[in-house]
N, C-alpha and C positions, 0 to 999 in steps of 0.2 A: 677711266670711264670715257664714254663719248657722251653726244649728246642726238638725242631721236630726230632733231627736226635740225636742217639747216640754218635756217633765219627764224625768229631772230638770235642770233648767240651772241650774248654782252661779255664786253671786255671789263674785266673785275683789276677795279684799281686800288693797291693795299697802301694806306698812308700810314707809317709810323709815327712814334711821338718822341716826347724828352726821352734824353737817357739809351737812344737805341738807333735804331738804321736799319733799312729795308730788308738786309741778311735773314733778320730775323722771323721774316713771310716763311723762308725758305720753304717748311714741311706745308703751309696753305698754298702756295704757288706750284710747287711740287703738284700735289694732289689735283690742283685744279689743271694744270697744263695736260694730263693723264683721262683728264674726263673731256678735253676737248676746248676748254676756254684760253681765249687771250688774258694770262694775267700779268699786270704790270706792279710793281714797287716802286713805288714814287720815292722819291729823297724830297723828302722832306726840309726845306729851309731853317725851321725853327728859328726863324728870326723875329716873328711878328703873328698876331692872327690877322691884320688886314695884307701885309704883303706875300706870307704864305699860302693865304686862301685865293689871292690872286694869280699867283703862280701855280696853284693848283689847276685854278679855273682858266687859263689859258691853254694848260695844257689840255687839259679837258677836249677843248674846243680844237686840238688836233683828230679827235678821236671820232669815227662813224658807226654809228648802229647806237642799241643800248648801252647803259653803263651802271654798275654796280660797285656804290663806293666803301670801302671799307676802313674805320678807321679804328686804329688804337691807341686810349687815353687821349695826348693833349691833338694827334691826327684826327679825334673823332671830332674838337671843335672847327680844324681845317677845313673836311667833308662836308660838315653842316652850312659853312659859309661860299665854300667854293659851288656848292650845289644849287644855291640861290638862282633859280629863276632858267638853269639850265632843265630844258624838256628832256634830255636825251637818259639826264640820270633815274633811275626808276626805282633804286632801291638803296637804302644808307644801314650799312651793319655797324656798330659798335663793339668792341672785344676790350673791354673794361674802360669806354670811352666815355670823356666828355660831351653833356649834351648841354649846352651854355644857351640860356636865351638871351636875346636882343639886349646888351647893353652890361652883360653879366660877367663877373671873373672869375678863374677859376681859385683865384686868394678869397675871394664873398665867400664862395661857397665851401670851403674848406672852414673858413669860422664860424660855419652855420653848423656843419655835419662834424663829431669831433673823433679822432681814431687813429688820425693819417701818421706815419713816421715821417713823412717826406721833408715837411718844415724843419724839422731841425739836421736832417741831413743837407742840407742843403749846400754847398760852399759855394758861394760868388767870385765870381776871376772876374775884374775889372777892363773893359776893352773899349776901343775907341770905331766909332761908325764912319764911313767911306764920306759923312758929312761933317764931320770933327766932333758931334756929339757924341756923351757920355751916355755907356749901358754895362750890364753884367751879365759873363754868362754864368749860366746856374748850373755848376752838378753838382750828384751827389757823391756824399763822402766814401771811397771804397770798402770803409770799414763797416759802414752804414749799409749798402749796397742789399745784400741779400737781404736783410732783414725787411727793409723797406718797401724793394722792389722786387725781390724774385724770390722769397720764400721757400717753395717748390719746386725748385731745381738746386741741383748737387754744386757743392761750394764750388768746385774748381771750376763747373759753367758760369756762375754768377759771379767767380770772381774775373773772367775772362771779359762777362758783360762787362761788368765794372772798368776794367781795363780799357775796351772799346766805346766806351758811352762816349755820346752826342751829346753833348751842354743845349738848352735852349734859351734865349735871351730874357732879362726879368723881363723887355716887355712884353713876351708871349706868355708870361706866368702872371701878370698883376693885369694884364688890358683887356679891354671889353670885346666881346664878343658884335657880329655885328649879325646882322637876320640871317636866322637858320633856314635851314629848306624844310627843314623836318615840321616846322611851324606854317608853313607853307601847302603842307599836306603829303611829302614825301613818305612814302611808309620805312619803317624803321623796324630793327631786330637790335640786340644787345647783348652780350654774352656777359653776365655777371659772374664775378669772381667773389664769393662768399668769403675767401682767406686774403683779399687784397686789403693791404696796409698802406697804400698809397693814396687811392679814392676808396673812402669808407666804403663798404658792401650799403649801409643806410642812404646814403649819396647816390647811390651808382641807379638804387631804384628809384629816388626821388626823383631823378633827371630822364630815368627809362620808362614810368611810368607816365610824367609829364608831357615825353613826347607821344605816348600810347605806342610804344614800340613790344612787340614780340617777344619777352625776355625767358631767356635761358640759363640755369645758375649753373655752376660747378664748385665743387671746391679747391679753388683756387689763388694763385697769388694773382699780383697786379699784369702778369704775363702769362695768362692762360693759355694764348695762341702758342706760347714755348712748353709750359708745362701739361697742357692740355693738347697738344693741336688738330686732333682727328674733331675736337667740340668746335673747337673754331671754323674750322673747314664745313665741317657739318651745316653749321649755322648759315655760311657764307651759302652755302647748295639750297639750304630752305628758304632764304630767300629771295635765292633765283628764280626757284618753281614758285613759290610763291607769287610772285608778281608774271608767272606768264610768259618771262624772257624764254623760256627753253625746258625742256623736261629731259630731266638726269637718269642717264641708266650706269651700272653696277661697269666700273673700270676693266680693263681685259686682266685677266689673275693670271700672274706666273705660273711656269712647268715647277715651280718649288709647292706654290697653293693645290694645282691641279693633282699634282701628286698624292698630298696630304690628302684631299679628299676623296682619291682612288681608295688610301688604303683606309679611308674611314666606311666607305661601301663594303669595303670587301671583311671589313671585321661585325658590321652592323649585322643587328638580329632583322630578318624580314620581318616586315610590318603584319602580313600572314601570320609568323609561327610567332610571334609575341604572346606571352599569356593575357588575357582579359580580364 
């Protein structure tokens, strides 16, 4: 797709979470580069929510024009915090993310809401920080893997995830969250996964509703943007238009589409000779 109007066109920035790595944008980044936007994948640190949301928010602040930040799971509490007080971001989507308020973790809220596989998948690898202190990093168990986190999709992809996962530190799993933008008044969208066993589906709206965010279900696992990703995409483009950044028209369709619909005219009954 392109886009109708030159300016303003925001650069859509995709933050992943535990358990994964920017790769996995690929079919959202895809689609958006095709419609005419700058879309970046952020690597995500998963070391912390105050030094990830900071490293976020630096980067950020390389960036000129609008910004459209997109996060999934524990990326959605990075967006909320990195977005803080920055004007240029205009829009926060969620794709089965965390919306943590001021002071919150995402272990509180997990003992609130009950469902999740994740706790006991869990396995900690003990590692030492660049200041001699003591922390853990958190994956999950590969045997565990599909069940937990990616339901809907075919074993040998989830066992590949699994293979590839990103550990994120207990402190980004036990530590507080620090002010959201979304609380702030940023507008919000959320892609809810009805089949996610990681953040209960009851969870996902408590925190979606709370921010009055835009919410979308599918039936899906904790990686809708994977098992879903034309809903993910979708959602990311409604909330462009939505806010004003840009208005989306239909991507340029391949000699394979254009063909296909040659010969769907050419077998079609005229609208004329149709009976009534």
């Amino acid at each position: 797709m392109a886009i109708e109007r030159d300016e303003p066109r925001p650069t859509i920035v995709l933050v992943h979470g535990a358990w994964a790595d920017a790769t996995g944008f690929d079919r959202q980044i895809r689609a958006l580069q095709e419609r005419g936007f700058r879309a970046v994948g952020f690597a995500n640190p998963l070391r912390g929510i105050p030094g990830d949301a900071r490293y976020l928010a630096e980067f950020l602040r390389t960036l000129t024009g609008p910004i459209v930040l997109v996060g999934h799971s524990y990326g959605g509490i990075v967006i909320s915090v990195a977005a803080t007080g920055n004007q240029q971001v205009k829009a926060l989507v969620y794709l089965n993310g965390w919306l943590l308020d001021e002071g919150e973790s995402q272990l509180q809220l997990l003992e609130r809401f009950e469902g999740s596989l994740v706790g006991p998948a869990i396995r900690p690898v003990p590692y030492t920080r660049p200041d001699g202190s003591e922390d853990a990093d958190l994956y999950l168990d590969p045997e565990a893997f599909h069940d937990a986190f990616a339901a809907d999709v075919d074993g040998a992809t989830a066992t590949a995830m699994a293979a590839a996962q990103r550990p994120f530190a207990n402190a980004a799993f036990t530590g507080p969250s620090g002010l959201p933008a979304w609380k702030e008044g940023t507008p919000c969208w959320y892609l809810l996964g009805t089949q996610d066993k990681a953040i209960p589906p009851a969870l996902q709206r408590f925190m979606a509703e709370r921010a009055h965010a835009t919410i979308v279900e599918v039936p899906a696992s904790h990686v809708s943007f994977v098992s879903q990703p034309d809903a993910a995409t979708q959602l990311i483009l409604q909330a462009v238009d939505a806010t004003g950044l840009a208005t989306v028209v239909p991507a340029p369709r391949t000699g394979a589409e254009q063909a296909g619909d040659s010969a769907d005219r050419s077998t079609a009954t005229p609208q004329s000779a149709r009976p009534s």
